[in-house]
mmCIF file of the N, C-alpha and C atoms, coordinates in Angstrom:
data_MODEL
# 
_entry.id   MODEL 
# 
loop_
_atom_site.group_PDB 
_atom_site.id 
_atom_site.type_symbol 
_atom_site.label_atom_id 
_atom_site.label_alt_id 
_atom_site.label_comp_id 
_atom_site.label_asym_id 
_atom_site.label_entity_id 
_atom_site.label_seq_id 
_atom_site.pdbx_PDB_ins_code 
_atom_site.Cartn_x 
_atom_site.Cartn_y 
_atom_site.Cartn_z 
_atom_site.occupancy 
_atom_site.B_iso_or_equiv 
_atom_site.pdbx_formal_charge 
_atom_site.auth_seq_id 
_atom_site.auth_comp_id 
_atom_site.auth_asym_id 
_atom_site.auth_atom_id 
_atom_site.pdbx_PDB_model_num 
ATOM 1   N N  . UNK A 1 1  ? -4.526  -7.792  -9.971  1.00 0.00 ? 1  UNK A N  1 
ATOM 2   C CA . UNK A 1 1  ? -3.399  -7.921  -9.076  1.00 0.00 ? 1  UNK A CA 1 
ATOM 3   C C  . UNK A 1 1  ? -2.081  -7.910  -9.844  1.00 0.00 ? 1  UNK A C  1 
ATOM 4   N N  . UNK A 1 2  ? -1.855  -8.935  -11.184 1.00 0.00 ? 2  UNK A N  1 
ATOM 5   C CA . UNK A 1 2  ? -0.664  -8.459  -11.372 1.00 0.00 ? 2  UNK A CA 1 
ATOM 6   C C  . UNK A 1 2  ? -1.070  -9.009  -12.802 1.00 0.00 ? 2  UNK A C  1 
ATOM 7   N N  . UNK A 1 3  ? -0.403  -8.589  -13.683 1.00 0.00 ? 3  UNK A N  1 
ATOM 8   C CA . UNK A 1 3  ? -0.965  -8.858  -15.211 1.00 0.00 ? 3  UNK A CA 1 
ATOM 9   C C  . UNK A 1 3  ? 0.020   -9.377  -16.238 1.00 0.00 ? 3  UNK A C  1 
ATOM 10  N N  . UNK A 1 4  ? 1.608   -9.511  -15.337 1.00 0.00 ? 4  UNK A N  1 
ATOM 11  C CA . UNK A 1 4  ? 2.735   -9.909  -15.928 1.00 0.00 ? 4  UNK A CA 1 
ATOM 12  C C  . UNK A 1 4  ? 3.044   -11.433 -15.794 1.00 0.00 ? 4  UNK A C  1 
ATOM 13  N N  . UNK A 1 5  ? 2.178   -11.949 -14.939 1.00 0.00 ? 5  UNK A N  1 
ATOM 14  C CA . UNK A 1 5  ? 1.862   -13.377 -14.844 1.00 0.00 ? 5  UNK A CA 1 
ATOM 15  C C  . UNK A 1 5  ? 0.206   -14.341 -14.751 1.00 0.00 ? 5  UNK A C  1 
ATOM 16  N N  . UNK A 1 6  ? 0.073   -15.570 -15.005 1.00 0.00 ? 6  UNK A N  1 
ATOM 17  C CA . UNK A 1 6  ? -1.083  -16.181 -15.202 1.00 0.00 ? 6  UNK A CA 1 
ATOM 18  C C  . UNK A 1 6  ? -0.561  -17.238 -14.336 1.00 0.00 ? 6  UNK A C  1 
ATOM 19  N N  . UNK A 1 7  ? -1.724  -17.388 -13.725 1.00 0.00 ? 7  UNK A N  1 
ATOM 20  C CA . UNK A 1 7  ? -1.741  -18.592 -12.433 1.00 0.00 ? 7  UNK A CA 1 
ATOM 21  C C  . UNK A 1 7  ? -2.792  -19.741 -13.274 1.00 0.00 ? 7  UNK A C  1 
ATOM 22  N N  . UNK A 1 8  ? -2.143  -20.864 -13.317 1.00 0.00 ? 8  UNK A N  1 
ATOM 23  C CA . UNK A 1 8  ? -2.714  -21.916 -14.026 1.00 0.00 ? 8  UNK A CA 1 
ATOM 24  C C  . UNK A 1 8  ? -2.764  -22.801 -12.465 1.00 0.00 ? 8  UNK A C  1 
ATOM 25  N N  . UNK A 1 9  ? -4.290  -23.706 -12.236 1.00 0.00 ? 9  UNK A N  1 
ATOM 26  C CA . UNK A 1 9  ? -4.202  -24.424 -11.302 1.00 0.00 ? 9  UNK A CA 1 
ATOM 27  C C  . UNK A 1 9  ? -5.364  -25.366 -11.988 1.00 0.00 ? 9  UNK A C  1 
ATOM 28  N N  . UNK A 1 10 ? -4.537  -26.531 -11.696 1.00 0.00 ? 10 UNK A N  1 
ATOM 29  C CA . UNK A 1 10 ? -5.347  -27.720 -12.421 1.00 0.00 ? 10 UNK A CA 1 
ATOM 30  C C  . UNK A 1 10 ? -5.421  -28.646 -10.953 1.00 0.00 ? 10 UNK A C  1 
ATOM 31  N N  . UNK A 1 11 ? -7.039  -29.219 -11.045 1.00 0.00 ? 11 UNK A N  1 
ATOM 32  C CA . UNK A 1 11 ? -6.703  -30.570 -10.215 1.00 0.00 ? 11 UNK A CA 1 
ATOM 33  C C  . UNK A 1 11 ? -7.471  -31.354 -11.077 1.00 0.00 ? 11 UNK A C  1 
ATOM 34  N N  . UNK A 1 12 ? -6.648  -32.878 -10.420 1.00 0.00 ? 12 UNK A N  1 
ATOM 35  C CA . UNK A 1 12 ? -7.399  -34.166 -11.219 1.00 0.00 ? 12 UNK A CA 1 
ATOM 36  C C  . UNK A 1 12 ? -6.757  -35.100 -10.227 1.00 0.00 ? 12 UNK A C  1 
ATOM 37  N N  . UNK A 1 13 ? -8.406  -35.931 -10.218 1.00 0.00 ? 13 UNK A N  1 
ATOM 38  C CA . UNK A 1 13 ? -7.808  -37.107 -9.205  1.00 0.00 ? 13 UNK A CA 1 
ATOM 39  C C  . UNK A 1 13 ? -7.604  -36.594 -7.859  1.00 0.00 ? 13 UNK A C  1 
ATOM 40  N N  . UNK A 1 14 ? -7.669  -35.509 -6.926  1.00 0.00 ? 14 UNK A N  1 
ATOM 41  C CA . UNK A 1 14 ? -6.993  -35.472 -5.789  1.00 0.00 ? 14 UNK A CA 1 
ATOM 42  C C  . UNK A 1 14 ? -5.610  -34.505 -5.917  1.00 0.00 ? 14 UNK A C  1 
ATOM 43  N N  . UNK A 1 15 ? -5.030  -34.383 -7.053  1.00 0.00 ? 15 UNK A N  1 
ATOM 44  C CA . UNK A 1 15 ? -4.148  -33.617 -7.387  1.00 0.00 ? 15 UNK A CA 1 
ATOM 45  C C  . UNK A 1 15 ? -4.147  -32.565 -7.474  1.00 0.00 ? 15 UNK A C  1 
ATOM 46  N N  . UNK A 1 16 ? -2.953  -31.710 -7.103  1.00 0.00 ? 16 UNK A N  1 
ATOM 47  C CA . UNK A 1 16 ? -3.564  -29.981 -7.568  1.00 0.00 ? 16 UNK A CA 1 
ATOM 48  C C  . UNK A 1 16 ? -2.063  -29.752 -7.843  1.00 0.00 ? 16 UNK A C  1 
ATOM 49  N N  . UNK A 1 17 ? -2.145  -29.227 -9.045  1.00 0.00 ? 17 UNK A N  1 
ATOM 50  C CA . UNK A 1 17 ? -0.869  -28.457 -9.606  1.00 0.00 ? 17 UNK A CA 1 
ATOM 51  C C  . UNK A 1 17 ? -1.108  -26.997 -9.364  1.00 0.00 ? 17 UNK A C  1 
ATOM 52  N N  . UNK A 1 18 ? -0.169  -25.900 -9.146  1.00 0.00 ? 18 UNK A N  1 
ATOM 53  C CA . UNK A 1 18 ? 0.141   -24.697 -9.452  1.00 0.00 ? 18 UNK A CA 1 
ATOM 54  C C  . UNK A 1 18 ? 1.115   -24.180 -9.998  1.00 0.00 ? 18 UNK A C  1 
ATOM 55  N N  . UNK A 1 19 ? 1.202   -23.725 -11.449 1.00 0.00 ? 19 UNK A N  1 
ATOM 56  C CA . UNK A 1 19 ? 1.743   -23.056 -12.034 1.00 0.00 ? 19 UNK A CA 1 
ATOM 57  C C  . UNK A 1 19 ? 2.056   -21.792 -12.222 1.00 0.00 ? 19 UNK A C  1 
ATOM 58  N N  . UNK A 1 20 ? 2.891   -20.984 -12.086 1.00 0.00 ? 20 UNK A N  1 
ATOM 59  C CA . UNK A 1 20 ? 3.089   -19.248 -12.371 1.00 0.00 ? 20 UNK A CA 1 
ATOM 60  C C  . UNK A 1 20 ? 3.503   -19.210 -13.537 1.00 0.00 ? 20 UNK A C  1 
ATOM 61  N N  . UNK A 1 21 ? 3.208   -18.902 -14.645 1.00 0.00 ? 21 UNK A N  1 
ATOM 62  C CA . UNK A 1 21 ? 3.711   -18.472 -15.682 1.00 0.00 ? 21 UNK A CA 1 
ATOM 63  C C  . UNK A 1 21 ? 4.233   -17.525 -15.827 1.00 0.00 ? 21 UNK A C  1 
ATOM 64  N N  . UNK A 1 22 ? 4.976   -16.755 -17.284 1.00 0.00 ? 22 UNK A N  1 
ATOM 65  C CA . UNK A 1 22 ? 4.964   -15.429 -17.518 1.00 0.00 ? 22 UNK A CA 1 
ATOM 66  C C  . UNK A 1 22 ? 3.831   -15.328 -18.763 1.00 0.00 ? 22 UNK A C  1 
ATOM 67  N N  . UNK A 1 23 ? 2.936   -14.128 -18.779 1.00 0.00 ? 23 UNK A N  1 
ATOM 68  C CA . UNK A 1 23 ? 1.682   -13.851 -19.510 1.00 0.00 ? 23 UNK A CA 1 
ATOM 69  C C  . UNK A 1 23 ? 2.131   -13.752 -20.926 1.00 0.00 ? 23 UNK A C  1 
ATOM 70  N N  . UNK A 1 24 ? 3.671   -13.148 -20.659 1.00 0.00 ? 24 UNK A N  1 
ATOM 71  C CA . UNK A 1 24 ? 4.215   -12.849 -22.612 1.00 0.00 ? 24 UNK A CA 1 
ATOM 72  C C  . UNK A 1 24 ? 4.241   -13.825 -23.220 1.00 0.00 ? 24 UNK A C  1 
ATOM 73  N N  . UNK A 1 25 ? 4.663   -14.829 -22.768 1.00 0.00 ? 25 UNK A N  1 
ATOM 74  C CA . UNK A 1 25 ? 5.059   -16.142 -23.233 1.00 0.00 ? 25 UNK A CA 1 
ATOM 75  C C  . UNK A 1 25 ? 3.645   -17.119 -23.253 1.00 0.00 ? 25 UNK A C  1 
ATOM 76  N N  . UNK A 1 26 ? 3.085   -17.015 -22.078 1.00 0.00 ? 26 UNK A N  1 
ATOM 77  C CA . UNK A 1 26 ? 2.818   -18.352 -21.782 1.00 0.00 ? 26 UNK A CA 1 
ATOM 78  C C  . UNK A 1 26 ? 3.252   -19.407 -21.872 1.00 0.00 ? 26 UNK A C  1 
ATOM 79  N N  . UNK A 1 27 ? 4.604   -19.599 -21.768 1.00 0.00 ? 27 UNK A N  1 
ATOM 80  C CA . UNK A 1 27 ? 5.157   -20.774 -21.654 1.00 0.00 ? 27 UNK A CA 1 
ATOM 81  C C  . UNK A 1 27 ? 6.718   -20.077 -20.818 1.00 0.00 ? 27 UNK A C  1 
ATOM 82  N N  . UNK A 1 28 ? 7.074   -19.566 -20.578 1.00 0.00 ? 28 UNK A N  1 
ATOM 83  C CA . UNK A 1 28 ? 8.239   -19.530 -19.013 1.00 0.00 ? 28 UNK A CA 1 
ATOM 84  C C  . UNK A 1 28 ? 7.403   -20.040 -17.603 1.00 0.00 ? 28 UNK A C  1 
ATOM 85  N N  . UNK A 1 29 ? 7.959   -20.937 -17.266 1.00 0.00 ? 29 UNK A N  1 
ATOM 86  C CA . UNK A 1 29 ? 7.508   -21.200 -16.091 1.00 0.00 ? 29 UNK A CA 1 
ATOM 87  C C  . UNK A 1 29 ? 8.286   -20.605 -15.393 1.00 0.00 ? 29 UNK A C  1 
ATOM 88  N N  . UNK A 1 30 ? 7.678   -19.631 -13.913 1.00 0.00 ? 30 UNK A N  1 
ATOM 89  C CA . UNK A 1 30 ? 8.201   -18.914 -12.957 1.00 0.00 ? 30 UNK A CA 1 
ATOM 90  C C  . UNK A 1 30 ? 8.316   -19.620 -11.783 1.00 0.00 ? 30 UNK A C  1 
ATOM 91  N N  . UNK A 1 31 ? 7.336   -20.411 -11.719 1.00 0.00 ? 31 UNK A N  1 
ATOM 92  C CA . UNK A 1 31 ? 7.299   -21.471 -10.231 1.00 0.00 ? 31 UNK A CA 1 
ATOM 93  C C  . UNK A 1 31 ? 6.375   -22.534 -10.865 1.00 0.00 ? 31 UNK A C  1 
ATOM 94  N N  . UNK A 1 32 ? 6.394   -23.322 -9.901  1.00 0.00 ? 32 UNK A N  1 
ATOM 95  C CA . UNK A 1 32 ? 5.173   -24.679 -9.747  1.00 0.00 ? 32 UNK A CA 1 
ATOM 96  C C  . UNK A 1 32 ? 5.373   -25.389 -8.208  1.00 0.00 ? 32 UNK A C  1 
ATOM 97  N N  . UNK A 1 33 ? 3.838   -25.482 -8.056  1.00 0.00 ? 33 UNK A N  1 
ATOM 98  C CA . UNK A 1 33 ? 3.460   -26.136 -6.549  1.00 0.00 ? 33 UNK A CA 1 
ATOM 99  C C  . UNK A 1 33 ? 2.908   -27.538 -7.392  1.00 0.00 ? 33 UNK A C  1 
ATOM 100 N N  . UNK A 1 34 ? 3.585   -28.507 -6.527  1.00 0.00 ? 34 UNK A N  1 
ATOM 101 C CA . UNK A 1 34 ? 2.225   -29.792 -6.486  1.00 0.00 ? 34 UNK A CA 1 
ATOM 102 C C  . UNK A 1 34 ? 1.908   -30.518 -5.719  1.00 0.00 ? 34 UNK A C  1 
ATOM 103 N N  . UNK A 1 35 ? 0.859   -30.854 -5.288  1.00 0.00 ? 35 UNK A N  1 
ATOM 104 C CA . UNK A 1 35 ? 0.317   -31.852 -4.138  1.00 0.00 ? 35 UNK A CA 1 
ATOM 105 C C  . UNK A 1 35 ? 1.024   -31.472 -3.203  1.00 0.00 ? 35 UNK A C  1 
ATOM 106 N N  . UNK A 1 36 ? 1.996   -32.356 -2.199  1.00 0.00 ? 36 UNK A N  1 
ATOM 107 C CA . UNK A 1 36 ? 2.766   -31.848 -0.841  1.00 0.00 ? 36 UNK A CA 1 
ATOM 108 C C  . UNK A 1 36 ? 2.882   -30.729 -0.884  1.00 0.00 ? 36 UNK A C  1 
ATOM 109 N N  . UNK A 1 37 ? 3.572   -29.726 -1.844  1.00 0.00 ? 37 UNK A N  1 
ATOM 110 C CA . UNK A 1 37 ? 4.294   -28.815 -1.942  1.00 0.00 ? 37 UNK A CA 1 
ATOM 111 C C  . UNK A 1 37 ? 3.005   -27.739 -1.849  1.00 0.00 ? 37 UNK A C  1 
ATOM 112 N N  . UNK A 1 38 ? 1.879   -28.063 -2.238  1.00 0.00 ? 38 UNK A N  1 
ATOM 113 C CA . UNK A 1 38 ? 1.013   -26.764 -2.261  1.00 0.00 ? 38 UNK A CA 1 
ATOM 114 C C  . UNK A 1 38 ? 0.493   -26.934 -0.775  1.00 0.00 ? 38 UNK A C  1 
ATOM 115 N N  . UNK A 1 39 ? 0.244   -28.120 -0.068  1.00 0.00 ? 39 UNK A N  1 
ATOM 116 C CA . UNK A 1 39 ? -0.712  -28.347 0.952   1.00 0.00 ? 39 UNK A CA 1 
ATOM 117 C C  . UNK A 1 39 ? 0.222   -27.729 2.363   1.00 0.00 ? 39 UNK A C  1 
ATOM 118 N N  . UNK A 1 40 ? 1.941   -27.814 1.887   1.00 0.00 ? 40 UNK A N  1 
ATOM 119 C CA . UNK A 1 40 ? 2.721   -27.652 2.652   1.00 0.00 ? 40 UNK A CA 1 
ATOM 120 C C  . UNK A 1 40 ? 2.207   -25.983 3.139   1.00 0.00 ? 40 UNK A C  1 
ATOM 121 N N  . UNK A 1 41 ? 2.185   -24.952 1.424   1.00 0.00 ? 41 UNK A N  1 
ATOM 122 C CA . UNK A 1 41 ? 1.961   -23.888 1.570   1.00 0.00 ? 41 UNK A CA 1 
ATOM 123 C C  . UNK A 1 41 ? 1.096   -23.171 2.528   1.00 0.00 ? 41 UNK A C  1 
ATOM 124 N N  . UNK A 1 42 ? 0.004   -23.884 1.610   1.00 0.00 ? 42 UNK A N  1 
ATOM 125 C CA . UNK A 1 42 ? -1.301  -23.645 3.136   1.00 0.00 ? 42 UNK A CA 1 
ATOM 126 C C  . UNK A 1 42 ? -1.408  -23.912 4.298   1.00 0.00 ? 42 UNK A C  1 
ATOM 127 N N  . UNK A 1 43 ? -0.521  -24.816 4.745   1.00 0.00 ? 43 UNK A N  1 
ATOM 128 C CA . UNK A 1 43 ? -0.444  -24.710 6.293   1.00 0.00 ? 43 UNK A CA 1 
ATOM 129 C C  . UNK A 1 43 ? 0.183   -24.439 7.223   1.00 0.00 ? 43 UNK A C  1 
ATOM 130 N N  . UNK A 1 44 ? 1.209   -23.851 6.226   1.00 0.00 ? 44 UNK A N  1 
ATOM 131 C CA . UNK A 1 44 ? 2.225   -22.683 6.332   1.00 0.00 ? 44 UNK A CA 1 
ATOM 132 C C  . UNK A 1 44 ? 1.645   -21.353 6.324   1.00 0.00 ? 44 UNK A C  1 
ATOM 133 N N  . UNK A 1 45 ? 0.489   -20.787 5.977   1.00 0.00 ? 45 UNK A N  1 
ATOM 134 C CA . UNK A 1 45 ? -0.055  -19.583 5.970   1.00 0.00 ? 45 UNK A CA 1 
ATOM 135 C C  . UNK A 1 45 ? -0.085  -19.125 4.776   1.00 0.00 ? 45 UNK A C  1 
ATOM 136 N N  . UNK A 1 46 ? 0.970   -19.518 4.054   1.00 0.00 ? 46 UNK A N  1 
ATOM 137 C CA . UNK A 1 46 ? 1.407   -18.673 2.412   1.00 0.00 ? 46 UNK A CA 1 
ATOM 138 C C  . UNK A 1 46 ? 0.293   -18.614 1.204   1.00 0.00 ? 46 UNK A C  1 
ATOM 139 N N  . UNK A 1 47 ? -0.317  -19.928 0.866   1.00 0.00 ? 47 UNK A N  1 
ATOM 140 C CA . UNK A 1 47 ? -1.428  -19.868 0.276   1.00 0.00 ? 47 UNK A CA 1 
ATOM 141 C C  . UNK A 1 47 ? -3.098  -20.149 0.739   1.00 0.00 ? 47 UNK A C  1 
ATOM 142 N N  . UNK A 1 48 ? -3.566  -19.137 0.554   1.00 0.00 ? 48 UNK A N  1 
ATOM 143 C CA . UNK A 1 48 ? -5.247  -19.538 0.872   1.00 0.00 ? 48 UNK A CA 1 
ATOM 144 C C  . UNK A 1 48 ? -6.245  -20.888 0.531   1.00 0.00 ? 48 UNK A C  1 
ATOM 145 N N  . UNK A 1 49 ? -6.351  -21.568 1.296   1.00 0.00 ? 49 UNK A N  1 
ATOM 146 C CA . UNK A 1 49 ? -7.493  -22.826 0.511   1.00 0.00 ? 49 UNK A CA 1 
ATOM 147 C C  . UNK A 1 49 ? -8.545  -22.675 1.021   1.00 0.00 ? 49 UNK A C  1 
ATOM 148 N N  . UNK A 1 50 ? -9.508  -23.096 0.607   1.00 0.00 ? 50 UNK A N  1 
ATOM 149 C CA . UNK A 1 50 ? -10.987 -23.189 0.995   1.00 0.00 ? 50 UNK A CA 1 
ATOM 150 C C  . UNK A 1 50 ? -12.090 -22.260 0.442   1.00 0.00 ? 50 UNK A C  1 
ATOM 151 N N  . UNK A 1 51 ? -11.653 -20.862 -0.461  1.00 0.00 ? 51 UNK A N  1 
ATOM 152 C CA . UNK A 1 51 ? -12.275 -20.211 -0.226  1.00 0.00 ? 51 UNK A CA 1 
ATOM 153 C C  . UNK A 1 51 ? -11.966 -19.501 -2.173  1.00 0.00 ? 51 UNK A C  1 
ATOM 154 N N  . UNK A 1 52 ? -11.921 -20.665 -2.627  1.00 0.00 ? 52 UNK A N  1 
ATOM 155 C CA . UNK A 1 52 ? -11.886 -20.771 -4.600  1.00 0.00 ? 52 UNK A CA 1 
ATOM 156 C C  . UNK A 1 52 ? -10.671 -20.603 -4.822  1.00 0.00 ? 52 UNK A C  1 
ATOM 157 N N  . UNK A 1 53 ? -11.011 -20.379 -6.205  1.00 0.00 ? 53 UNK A N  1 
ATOM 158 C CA . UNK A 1 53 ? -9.664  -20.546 -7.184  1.00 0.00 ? 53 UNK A CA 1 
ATOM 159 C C  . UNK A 1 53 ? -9.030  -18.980 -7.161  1.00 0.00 ? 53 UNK A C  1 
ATOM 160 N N  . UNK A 1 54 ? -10.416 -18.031 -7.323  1.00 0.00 ? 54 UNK A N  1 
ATOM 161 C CA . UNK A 1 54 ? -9.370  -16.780 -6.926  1.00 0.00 ? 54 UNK A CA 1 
ATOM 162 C C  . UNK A 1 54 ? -8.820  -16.172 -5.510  1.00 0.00 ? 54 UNK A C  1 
ATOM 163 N N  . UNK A 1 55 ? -9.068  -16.339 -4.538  1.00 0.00 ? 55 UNK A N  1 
ATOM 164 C CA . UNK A 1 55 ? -8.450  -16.496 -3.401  1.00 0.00 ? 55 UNK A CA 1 
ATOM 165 C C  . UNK A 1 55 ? -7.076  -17.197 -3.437  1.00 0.00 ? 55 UNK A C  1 
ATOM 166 N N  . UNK A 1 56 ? -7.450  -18.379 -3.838  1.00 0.00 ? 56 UNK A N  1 
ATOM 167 C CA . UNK A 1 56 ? -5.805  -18.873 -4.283  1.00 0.00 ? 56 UNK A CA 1 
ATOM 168 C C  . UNK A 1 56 ? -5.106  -18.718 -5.022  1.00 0.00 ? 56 UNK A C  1 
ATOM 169 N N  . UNK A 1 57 ? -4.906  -18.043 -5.940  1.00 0.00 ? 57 UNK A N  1 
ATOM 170 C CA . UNK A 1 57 ? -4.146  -17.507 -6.974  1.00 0.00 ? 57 UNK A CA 1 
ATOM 171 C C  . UNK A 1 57 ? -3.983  -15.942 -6.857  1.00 0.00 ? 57 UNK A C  1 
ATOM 172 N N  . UNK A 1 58 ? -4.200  -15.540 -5.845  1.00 0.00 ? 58 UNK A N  1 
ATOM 173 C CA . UNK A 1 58 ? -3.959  -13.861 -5.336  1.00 0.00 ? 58 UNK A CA 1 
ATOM 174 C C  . UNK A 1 58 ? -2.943  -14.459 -4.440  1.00 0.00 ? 58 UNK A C  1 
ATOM 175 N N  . UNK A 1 59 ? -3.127  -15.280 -3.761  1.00 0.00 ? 59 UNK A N  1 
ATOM 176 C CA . UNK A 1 59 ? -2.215  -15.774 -2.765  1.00 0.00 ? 59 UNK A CA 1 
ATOM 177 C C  . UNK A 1 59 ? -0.961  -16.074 -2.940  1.00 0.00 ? 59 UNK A C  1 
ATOM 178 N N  . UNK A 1 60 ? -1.015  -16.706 -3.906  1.00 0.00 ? 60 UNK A N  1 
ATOM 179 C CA . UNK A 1 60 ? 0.162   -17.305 -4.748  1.00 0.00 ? 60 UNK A CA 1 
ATOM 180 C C  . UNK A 1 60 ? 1.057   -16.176 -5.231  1.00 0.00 ? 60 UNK A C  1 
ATOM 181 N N  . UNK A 1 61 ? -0.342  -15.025 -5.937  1.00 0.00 ? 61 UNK A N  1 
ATOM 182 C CA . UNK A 1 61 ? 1.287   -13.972 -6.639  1.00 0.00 ? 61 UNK A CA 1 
ATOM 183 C C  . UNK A 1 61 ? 1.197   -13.135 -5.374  1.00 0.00 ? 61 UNK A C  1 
ATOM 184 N N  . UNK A 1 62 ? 0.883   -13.221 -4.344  1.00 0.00 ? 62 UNK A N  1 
ATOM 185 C CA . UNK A 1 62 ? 1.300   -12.252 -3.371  1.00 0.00 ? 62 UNK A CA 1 
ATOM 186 C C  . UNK A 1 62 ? 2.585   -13.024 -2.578  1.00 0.00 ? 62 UNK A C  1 
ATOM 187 N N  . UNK A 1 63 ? 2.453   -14.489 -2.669  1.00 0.00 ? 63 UNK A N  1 
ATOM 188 C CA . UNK A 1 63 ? 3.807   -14.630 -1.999  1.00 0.00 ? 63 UNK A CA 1 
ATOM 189 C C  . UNK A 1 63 ? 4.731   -14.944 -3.445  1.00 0.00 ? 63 UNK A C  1 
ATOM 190 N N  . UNK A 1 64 ? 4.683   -14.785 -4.257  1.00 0.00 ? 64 UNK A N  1 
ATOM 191 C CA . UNK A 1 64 ? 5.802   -14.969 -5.248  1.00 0.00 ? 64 UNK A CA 1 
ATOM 192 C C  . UNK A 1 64 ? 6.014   -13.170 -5.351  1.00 0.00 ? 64 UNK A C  1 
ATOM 193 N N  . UNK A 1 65 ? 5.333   -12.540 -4.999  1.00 0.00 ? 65 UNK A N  1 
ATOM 194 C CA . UNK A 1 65 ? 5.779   -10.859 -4.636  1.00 0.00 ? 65 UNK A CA 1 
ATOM 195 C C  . UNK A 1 65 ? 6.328   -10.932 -3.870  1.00 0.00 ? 65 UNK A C  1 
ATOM 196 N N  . UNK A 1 66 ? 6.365   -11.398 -2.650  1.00 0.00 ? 66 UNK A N  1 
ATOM 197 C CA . UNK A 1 66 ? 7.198   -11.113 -1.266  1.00 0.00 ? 66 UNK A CA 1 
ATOM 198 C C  . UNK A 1 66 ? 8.303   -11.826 -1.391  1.00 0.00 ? 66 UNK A C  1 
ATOM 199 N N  . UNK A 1 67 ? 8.749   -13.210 -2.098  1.00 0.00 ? 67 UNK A N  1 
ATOM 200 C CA . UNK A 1 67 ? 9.654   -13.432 -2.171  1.00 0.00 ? 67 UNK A CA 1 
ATOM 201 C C  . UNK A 1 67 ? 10.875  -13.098 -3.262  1.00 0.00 ? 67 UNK A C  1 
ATOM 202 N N  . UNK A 1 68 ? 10.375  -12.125 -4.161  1.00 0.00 ? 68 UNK A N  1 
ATOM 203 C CA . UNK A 1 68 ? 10.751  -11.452 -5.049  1.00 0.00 ? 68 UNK A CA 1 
ATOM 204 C C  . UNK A 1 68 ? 10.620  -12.560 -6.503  1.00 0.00 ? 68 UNK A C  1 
ATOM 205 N N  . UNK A 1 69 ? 9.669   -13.894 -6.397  1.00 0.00 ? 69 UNK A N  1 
ATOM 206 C CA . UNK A 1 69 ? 9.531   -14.364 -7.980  1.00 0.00 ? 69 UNK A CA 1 
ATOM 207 C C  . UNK A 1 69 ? 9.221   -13.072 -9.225  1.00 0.00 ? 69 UNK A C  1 
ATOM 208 N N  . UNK A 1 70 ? 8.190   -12.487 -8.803  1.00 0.00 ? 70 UNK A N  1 
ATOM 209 C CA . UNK A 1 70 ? 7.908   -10.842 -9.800  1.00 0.00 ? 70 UNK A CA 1 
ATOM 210 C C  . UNK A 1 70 ? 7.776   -9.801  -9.365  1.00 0.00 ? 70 UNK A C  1 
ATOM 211 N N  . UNK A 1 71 ? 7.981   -9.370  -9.726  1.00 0.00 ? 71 UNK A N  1 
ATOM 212 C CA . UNK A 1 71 ? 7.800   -7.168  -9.310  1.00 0.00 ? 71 UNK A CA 1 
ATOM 213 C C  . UNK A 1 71 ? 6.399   -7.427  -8.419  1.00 0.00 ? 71 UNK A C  1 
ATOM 214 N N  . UNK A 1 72 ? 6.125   -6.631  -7.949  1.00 0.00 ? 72 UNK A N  1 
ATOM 215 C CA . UNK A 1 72 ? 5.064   -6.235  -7.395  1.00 0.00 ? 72 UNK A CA 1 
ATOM 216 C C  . UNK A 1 72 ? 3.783   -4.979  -7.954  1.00 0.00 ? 72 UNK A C  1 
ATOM 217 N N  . UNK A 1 73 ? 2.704   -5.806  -8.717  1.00 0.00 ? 73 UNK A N  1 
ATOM 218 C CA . UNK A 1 73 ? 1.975   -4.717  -9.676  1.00 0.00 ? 73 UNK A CA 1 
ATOM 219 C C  . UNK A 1 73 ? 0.437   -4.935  -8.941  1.00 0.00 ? 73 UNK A C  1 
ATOM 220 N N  . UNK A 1 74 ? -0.368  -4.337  -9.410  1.00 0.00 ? 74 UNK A N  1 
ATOM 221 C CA . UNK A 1 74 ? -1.570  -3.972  -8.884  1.00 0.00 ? 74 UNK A CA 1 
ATOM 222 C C  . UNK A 1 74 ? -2.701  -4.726  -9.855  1.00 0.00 ? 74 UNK A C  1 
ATOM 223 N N  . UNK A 1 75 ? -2.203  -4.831  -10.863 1.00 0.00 ? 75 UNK A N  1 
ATOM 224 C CA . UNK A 1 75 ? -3.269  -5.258  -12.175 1.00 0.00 ? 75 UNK A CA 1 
ATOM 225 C C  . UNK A 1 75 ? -3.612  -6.459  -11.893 1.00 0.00 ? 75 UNK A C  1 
ATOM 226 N N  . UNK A 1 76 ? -5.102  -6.967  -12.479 1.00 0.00 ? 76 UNK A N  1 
ATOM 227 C CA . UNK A 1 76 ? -5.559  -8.201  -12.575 1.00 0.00 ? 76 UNK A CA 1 
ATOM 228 C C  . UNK A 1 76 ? -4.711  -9.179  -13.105 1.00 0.00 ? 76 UNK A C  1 
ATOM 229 N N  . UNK A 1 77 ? -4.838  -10.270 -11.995 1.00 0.00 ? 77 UNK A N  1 
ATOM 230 C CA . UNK A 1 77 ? -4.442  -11.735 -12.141 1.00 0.00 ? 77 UNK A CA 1 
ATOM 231 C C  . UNK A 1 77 ? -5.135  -12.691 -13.435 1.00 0.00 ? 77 UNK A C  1 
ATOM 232 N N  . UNK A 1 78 ? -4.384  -13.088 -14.063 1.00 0.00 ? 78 UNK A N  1 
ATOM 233 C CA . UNK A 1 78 ? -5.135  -14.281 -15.118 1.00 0.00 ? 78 UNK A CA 1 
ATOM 234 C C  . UNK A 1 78 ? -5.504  -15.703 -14.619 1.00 0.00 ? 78 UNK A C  1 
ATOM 235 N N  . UNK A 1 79 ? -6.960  -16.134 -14.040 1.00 0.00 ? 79 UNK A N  1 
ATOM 236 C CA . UNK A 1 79 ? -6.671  -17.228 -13.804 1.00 0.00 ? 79 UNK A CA 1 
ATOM 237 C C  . UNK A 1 79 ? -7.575  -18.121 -14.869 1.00 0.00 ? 79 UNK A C  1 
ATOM 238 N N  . UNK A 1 80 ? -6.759  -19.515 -14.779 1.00 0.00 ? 80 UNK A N  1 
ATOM 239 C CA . UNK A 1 80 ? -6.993  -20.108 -16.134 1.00 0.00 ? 80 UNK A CA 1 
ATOM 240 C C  . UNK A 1 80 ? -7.430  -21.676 -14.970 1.00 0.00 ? 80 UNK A C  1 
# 
C-alpha cells in the first residue's frame, strides 16, 4: 500500500497507540492515535477494528492519504 511510511501499533494494558512514521527515518513522526483518539476513529468509520493489525494499518494510511498526511502510493505497508 504505501512504502514511504511504517505503521507502528502497540497495545499494552488496554492501550493502543498508533504511530505513522516516515520509513527513511524511522524516527519522523507523521501522526499518532491513542486510546480515545483511535476508538474515536473507528467509530467514526476512518479506521477498521476487529478484523487484525493489517486491516488496521491500511486504514490508517488510507485516511492519512485522504487527508493529505502522504502522497498516495500503491506499495506495501510496513507493519511493525
Amino acid at each position: 500500500m504505501h512504502d514511504e511510511v511504517t505503521i507502528n501499533i502497540s497495545e499494552e494494558r488496554g492501550n493502543i497507540t498508533i504511530l505513522l512514521v516516515d520509513a527513511a527515518t524511522e524516527q519522523d513522526e507523521i501522526a499518532c492515535w491513542r486510546d480515545d483518539d483511535v476508538a474515536d476513529m473507528v467509530d467514526a468509520g476512518f479506521f477498521t477494528a476487529n478484523k487484525g493489525k493489517r486491516a488496521l494499518a491500511e486504514s490508517v494510511v488510507r485516511y492519512a492519504e485522504d487527508i493529505g498526511l502522504v502522497a498516495k502510493y500503491t506499495d506495501l505497508v510496513r507493519v511493525l
